[in-house]
C-alpha positions in Angstrom: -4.3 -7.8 -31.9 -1.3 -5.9 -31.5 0.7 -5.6 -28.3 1.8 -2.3 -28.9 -1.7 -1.1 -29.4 -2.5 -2.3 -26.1 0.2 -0.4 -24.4 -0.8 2.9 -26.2 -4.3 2.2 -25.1 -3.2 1.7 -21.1 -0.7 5.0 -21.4 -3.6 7.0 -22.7 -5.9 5.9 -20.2 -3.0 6.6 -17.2 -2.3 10.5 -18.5 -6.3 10.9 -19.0 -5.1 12.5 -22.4 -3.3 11.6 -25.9 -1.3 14.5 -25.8 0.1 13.6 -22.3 0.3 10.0 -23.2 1.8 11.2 -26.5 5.2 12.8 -24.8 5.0 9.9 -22.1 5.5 7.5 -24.7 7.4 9.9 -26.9 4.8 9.2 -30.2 4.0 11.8 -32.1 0.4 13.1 -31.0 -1.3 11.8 -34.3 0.2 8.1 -34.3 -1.5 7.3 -30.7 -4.5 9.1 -32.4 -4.3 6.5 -35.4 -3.5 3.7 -32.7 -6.9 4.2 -30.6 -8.5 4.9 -33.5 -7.3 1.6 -35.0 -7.9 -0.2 -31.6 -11.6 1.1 -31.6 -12.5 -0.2 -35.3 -10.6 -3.6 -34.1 -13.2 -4.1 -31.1 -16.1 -2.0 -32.7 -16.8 0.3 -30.1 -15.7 3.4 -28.4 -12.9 3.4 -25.7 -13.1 7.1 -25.1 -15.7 10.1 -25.0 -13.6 13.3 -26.1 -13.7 16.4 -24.7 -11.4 19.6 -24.0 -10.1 18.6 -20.8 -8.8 15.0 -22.5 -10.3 11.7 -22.6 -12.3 9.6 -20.4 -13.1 5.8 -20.3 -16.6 4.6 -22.0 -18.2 1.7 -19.6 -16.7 -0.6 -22.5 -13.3 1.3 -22.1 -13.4 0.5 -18.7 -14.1 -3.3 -19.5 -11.3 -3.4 -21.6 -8.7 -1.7 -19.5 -9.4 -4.3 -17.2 -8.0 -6.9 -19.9 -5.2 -4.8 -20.5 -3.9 -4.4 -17.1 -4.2 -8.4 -17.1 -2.9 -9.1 -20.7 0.5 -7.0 -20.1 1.1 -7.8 -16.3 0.7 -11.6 -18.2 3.4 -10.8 -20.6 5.7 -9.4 -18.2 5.4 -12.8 -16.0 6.3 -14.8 -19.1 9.0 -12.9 -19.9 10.1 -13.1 -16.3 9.6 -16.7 -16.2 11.9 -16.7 -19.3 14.5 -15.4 -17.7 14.0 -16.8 -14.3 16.9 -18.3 -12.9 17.8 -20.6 -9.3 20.1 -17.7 -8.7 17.7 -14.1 -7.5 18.5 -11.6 -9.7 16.3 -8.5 -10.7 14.2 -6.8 -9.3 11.2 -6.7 -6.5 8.7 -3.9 -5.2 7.2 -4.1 -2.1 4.5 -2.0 -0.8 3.9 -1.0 3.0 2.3 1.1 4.9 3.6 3.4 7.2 3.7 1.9 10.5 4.3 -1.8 8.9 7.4 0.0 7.8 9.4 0.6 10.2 10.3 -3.3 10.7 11.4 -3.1 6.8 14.8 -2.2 7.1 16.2 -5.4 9.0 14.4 -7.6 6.8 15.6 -5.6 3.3 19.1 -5.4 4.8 19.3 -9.3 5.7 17.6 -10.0 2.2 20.3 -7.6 0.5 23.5 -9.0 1.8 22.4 -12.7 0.7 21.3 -11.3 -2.8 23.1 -8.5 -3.6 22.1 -9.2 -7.7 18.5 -8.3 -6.5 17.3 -4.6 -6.3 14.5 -3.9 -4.0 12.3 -1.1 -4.2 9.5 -0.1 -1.3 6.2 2.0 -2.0 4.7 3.1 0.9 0.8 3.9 0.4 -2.5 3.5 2.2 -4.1 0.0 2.7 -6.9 0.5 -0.4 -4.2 2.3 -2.1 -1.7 -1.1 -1.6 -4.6 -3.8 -2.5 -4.7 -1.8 -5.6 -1.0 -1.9 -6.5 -1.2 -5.1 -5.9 -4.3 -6.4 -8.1 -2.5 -4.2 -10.7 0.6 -5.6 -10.6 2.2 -2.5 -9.4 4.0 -4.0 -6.7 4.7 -7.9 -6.0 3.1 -7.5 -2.4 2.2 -5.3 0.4 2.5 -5.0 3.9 -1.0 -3.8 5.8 -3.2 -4.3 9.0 -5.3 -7.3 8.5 -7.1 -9.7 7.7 -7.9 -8.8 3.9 -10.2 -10.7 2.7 -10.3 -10.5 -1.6 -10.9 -13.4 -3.7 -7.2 -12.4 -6.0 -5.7 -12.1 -3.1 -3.2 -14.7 -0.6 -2.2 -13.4 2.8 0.5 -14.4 5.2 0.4 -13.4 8.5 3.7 -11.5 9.7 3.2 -10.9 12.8 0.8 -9.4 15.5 1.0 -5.9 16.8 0.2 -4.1 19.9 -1.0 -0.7 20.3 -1.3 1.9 22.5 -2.0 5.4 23.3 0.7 7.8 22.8 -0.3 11.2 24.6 2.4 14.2 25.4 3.8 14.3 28.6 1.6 17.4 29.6 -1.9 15.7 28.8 -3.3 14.8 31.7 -4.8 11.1 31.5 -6.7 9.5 33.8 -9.5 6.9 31.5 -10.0 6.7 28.0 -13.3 8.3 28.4 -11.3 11.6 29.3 -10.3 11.9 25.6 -13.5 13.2 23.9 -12.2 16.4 24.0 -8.7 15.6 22.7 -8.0 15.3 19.3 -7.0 12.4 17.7 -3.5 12.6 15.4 -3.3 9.4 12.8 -1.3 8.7 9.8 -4.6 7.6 8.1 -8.1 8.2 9.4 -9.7 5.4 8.0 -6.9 2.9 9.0 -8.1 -1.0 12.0 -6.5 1.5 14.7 -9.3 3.9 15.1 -11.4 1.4 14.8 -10.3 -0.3 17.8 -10.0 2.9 19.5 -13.6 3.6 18.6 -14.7 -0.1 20.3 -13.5 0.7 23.5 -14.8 3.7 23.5 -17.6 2.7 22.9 -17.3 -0.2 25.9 -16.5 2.5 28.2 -19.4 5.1 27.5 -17.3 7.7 25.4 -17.1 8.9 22.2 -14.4 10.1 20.0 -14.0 13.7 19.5 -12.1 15.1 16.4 -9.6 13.9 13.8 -6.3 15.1 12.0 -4.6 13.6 9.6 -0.8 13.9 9.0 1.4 12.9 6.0 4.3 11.4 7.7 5.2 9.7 11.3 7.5 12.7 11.9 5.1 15.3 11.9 2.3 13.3 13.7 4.9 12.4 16.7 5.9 16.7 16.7 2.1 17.5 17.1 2.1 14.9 20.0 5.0 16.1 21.6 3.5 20.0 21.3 0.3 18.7 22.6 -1.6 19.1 19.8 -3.4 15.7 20.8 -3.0 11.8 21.0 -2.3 9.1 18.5 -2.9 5.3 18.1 0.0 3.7 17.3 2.1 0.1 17.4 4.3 -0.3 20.5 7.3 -1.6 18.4 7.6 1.8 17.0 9.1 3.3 20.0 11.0 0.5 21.5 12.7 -0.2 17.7 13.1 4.0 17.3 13.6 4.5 20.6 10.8 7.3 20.5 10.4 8.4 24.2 11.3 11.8 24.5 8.1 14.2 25.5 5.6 11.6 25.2 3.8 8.5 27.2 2.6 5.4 26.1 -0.7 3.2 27.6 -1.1 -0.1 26.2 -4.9 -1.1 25.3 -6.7 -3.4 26.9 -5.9 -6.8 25.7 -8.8 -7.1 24.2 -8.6 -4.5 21.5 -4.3 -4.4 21.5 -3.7 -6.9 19.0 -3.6 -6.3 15.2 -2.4 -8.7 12.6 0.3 -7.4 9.8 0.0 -9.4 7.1 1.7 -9.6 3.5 -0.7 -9.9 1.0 0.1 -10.9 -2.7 -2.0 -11.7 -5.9 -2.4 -15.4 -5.6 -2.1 -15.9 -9.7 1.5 -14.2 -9.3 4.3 -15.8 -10.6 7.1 -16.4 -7.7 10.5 -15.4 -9.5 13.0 -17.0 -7.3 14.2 -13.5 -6.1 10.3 -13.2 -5.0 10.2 -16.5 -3.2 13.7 -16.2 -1.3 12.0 -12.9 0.2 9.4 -14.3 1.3 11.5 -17.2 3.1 13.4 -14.1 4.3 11.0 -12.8 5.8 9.3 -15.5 7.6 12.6 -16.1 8.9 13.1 -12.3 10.2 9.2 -11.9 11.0 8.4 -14.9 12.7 4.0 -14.6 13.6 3.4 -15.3 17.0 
């Protein structure tokens, strides 16, 4: 089977149409037409139902595009291995979320100045979001809260976080009980933080009252400071960006303040030498405690 057929196949399923996939790939509309159609008599089914909004997977489409994803990621590792050398050179992606971020830059920056000849580029995303990147060789790894627990996946613990409240200086706070009422501001609603919110909470006989979402750290912190309501977040943000301005911070109980940031990778990955150096980086700049 040929390569190229595969990589048609994968574009087409990515725009959701041939005509998109057709000017990604800059084909002519009616030769990735003749490729799937040539790719469907190959395998002797249907990849695709039709229809006037594009094309969608068939259950064995889906099958296959598994295979895909795994046959080209595949390729691209034996080409890398290839052209692997002792010396990192190339190129690395990295995913993270948000609040895992903001200890990136003193690891990327230590990791740039002893391999310049390595470009590094960071994908910030949501933790289902990053498992996904990374199962689809999107990115080579991904900080997240952990543990995750997948059976593609390896882990390395990075280190442990605190957390804490952070309320605005003109919220008066006296238990954690008081904040039924208060709204709760977080980067992602589904992310270990409520969750341990929620637990002691529920220790302490309250409930939690309403949610927003925001789409950056920025405007979460704003809403904070206007006293829009409270967030969850690590205590290393604010001593690292020296956040203190307008708001308070009240550690959790010891209990519930601890949540692991680990680096997750796929654990068939092949570990280019640029790959493996920055992960001795960063156990060297991260060091779990």
């Amino acid at each position: 089977m040929d390569i190229g057929l595969l990589i048609v196949f994968k574009a087409v399923v990515e725009a959701g149409s041939i005509s998109k996939a057709a000017q990604s790939l800059n084909y002519v509309q009616s030769n990735v037409t003749a490729r799937i159609q040539q790719l469907e008599q190959e395998l002797g089914t249907p990849l695709f139902y039709r229809h006037s909004r594009g094309s969608t997977l068939t259950a064995a489409g889906q099958t296959f595009m598994e295979y895909t994803v795994k046959i080209l990621a595949l390729l691209d590792e034996a080409k890398l291995a290839v052209l692997d050398s002792p010396v990192p050179k190339g190129s690395i992606t990295v995913g993270s979320d948000t609040t895992a971020a903001v200890r990136l830059p003193a690891v990327l920056s230590a990791y740039r100045s002893c391999y310049p000849d390595v470009e590094v580029h960071l994908q910030i995303g949501r933790a289902g979001e990053l498992i996904q990147a990374v199962l689809q060789h999107t990115v080579h790894g991904a900080f997240m809260d952990g543990p995750v627990e997948h059976p593609e996946l390896v882990q390395e613990l990075v280190i442990h976080e605190r957390i804490g409240l952070v309320i605005p200086d003109a919220m008066e706070y006296q238990e954690v009980t008081s904040l039924h009422d208060k709204t709760l501001l977080m980067l992602n609603s589904e992310c270990l933080y409520r969750d341990r919110l929620e637990s002691w909470l529920a220790e302490e006989g309250g409930r939690l009252g309403k949610v927003m979402e925001f789409g950056t750290m920025e405007g979460l912190l704003g809403c904070v400071k206007a006293g829009m309501g409270y967030a969850v977040l690590p205590l290393s943000y604010f001593t690292r960006m020296n956040v203190t301005e307008g708001i308070r911070i009240y550690p959790f109980p010891e209990k519930y303040a601890v949540v692991p940031t680990v680096f997750v990778r796929r654990r068939d990955l092949y570990m280019t030498s640029a790959f493996r150096e920055f992960i001795e980086e960063l156990k060297a700049a991260l060091p779990a405690d």
